[in-house]
N, C-alpha and C positions, 0 to 999 in steps of 0.2 A: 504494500500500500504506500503510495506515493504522502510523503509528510513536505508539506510548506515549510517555507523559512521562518515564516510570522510562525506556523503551529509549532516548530522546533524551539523557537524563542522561548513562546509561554511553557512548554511542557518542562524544559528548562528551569524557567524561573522559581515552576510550580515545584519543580524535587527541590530547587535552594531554598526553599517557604515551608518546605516539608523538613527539610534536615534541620534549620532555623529551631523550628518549634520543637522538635526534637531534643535540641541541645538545651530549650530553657523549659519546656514544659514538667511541670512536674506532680507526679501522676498520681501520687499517693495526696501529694495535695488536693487534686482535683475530683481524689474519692470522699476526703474529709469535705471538702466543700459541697459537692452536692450531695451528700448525707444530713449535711446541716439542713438544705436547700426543702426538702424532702422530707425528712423528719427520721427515716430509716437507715441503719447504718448499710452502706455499697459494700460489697464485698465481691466484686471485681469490673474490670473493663475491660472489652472485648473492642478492638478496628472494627468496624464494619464496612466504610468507605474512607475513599478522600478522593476532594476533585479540587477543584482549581482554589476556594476559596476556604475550604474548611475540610477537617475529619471528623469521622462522625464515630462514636463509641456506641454499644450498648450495654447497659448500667444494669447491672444485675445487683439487686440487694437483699438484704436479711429478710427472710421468710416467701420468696421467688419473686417479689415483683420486679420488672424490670421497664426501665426506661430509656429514652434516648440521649445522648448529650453529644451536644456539638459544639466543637474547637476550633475556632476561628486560625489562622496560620497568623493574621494581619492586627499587632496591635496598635497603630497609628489612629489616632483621633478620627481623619477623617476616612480612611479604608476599613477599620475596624470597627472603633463604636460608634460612628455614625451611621454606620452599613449594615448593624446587628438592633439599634434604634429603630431607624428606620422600618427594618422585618418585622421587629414585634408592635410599632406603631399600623403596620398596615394588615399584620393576622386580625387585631384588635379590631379595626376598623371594618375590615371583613365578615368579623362575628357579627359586628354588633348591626352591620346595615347591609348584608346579603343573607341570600343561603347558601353558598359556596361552601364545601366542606373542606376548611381546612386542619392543621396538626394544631392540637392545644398546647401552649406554651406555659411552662409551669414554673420557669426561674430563667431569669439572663441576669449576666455579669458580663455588661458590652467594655470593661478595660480589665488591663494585666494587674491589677491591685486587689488581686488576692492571691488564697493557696496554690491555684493551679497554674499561675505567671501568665494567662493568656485569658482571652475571652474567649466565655462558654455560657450557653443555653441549655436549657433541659426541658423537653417537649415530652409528652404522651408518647408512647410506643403504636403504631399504627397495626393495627392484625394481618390487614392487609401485604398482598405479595404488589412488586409495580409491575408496571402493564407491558417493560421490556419484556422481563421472565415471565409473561402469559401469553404473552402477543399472540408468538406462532406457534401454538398448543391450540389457539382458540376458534372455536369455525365461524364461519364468514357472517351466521348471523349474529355468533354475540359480537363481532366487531364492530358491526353495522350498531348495535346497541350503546356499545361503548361512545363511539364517534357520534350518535348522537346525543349520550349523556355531555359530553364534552363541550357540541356546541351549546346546548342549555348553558352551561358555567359561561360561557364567549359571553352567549347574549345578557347574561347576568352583568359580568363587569360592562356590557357595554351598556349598561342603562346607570352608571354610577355618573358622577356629574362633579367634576372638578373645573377651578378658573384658569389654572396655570399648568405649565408641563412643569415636569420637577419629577422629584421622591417626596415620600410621605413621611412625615416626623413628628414627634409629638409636640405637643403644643407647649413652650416651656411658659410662656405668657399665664397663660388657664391654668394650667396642671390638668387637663384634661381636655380633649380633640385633639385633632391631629392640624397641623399644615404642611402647606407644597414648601418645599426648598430645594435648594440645587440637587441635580438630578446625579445621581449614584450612576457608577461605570454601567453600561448594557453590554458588556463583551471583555473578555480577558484580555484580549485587545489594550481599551481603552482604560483599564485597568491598570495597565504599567504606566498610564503618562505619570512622569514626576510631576509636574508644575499645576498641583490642584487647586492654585490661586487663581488659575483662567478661567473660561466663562464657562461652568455647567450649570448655569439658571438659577432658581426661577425665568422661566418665559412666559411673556403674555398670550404670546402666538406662535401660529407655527410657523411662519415665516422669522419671527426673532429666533424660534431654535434652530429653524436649519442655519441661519445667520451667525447665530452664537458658537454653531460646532464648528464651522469655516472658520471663523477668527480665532479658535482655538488654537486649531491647526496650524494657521497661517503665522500667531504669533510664537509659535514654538520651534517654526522652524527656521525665522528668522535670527530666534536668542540664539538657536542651536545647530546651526549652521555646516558652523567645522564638524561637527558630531555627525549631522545627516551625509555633508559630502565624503567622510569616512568611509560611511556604515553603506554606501551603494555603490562608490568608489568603479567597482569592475562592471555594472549597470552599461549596458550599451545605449546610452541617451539619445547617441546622434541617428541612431535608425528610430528615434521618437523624434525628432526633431527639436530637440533639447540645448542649449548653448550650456547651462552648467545642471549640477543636482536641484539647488536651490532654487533657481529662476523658474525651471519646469515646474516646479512643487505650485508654487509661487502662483502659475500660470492656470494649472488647474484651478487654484484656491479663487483665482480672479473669475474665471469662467464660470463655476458653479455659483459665487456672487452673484452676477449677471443672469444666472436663470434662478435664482431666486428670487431675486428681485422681480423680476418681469413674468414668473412662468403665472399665469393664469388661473382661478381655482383654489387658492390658496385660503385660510382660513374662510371657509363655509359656515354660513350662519346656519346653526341646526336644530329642529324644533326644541324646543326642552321635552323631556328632560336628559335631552342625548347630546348634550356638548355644554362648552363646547371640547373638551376634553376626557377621559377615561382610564382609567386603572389598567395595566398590562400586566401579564404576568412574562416576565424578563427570559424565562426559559420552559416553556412547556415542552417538554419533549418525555419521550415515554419512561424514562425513567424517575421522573416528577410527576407521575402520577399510578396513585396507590387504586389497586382495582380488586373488588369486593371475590371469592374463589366462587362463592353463590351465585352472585346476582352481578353481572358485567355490567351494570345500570349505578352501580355504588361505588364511584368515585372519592377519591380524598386526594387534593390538590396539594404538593409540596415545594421545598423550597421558594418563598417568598423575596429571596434575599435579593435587593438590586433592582426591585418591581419600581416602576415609576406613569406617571399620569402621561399619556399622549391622544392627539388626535383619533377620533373612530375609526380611519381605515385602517388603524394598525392594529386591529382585533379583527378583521376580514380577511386576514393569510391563514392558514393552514397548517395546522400543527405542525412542527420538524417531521416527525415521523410517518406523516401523513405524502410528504413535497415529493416533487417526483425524483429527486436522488432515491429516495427508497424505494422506485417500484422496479428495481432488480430481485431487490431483496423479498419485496412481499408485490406479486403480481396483479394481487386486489386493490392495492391503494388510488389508483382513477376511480373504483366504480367507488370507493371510500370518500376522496377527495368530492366526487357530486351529492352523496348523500351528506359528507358535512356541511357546504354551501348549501344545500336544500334545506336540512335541519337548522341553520341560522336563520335564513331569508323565513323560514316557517314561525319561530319562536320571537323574533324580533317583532316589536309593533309595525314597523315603516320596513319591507319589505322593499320596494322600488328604491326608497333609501338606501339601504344598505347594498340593494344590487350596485346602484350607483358609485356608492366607496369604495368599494371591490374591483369596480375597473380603476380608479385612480391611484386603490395600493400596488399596483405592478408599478406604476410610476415611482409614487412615492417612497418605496422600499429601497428602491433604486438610487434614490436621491440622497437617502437618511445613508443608505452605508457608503455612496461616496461623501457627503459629507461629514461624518465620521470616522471615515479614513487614518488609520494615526502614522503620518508619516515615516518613522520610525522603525514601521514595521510591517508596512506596507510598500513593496519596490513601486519603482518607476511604472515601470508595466501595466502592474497591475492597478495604479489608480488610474494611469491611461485607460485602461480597459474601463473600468468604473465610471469614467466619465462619459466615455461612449457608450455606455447603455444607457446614460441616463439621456444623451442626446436623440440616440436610438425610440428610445421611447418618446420622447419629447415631439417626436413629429407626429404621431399617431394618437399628440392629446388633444 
């Protein structure tokens, strides 16, 4: 299997974030702790997972119950406890004004100032198996069942009503609600930029955030220059038509401006109570989500971490698992892929509405990950390429 330079980078970063916590975590601490958390003494921890942003234990304690705890790699203010805030600020918000099933959160410690030197959560143990390990065990009607429990959850976040893009926080003002603030990484990607003094929102609109990820961009590669023209150094530019690293960067970052600015469609006024804004979930893909061995109809939605408010066409794409990369792997997922669109357009109130978003997120998706681009880790090439799809599609808006 062919691995990218970008996916080589993060995978990378992801074992130095893994050996990190390794060297300072400490384990015995983090059993006293959540025995306090709990009430019941742990008596042991078991790995379950690790993926790019956390490990996950599960917590076995005195008399068999067992729970889940999870270990943030990241203790930084703004990567760490802002980012473990956030999650339990938007489970909460969830409970309290959907029906969305998600994991009950029973204890967080989002900094390194306690026993276990690291940030950790402690949630409910789900009974449930995920829906990777049932997938393809399952026949073709519970999947159809699954895929439409699923868009139900879609069309749920997509009736939530927020003003600005962002992530969700609690409300330090109150001591209770939540508010938008600057919008947490959506990709490991975006994830490694150093410089988190640049503009991740609040945005009003959604022309300020495509506007805000450009200037991002453009101001980091400016400070960081020597670093970029390094890091692409053997990059054959001049078959892009390139004069240096920098200016080409540069060059996209001006042109995506330019159709921002002018592209057409842009912040749609939308009935209430459907904008203008909506709650995404950051990574739905099958392994984030818990499925009932019963009833394929019983969902439980996981990992929250990194969820942030956007535009309604961005709940009109297609689960990961769903896209057509996977239909090598599972041959049913077009006649999947129609029954999800069908079961949205069915469960949503405005039907023609939502047909309508659905044509504009081919565009729009288009747009959001060239301009999200993080130079750094994205060659030449490939934002070249990024920019002509979005041109590509741009004639057929």
């Amino acid at each position: 299997m062919y691995t990218s330079s970008t996916e080589l980078l993060v995978i990378t970063s992801r074992s130095a974030r893994s050996q990190d916590l390794n060297a300072r975590l400490n384990v015995e601490g983090l059993k006293t702790a959540v025995s306090r958390a709990i009430g019941i003494r742990c008596i042991g921890l078991k790995i379950k997972a690790e993926g790019g942003f956390n490990r996950v234990y599960f917590a076995q304690f005195y008399g068999g119950a067992e729970y889940v705890v999870r270990v943030a790699f990241d203790r930084s203010e703004y990567r760490g406890m802002h980012k473990m805030e956030s999650e339990v600020a938007t489970i909460a918000w969830l409970v309290q004004n959907t029906d969305i099933p998600v994991p009950t959160i029973l204890y967080h410690s989002p900094t390194d100032k306690n026993e276990a030197h690291a940030p950790f959560m402690i949630m409910e143990k789900v009974r449930d198996m995920t829906l990777d390990k049932r997938w393809q065990t399952m026949s073709l009607a519970e999947k159809h069942v699954a895929v439409k429990s699923i868009a139900k959850i879609i069309v749920s976040l997509a009736q939530t009503h927020f003003d600005r893009i962002g992530s969700i926080y609690p409300s330090s003002s109150t001591g209770s609600g939540v508010v938008i603030g600057p919008m947490l990484p959506t990709s490991l990607a975006w994830f490694y930029t150093p410089d988190v003094s640049l503009d991740s929102g609040p945005w009003n609109t959604e022309r300020d955030y495509f506007s805000g990820c450009i200037a991002r961009e453009h101001a980091w590669a400016v400070s960081h220059h020597f670093e970029l023209e390094e890091k692409w150094q053997n990059e054959n530019i001049a078959a892009l038509g390139w004069e240096s690293i920098l200016s080409g960067y540069l060059a996209v970052y001006d042109r995506l401006t330019q159709l921002v600015s002018h592209l057409p469609g842009l912040d749609p006024r939308l009935p209430h109570p459907f904008g203008p804004f909506v709650l995404v979930h950051p990574d739905l893909n099958s392994r984030n989500v818990m499925i009932s061995a019963e009833d394929p109809s019983q969902l439980t939605i996981l990992d929250w971490e990194c969820s942030r408010t956007a535009p309604l066409w961005a709940l009109t794409t297609v689960p990961e698992f769903l896209s057509e990369g996977e239909d090598v792997v599972d041959p049913s997922c077009p006649e999947l892929r129609q029954v999800f669109h069908a079961a949205c357009e069915l469960y949503f109130p405005h039907p023609a509405l939502w047909r309508s978003l659905r044509d504009r997120a081919d565009l729009m998706v288009a747009l959001e990950k060239a301009c999200q681009s993080v130079c750094r880790l994205i060659s030449p090439a490939t934002i070249v390429y990024f920019l002509d799809q979005v041109l590509t599609k741009c004639q057929g808006y």
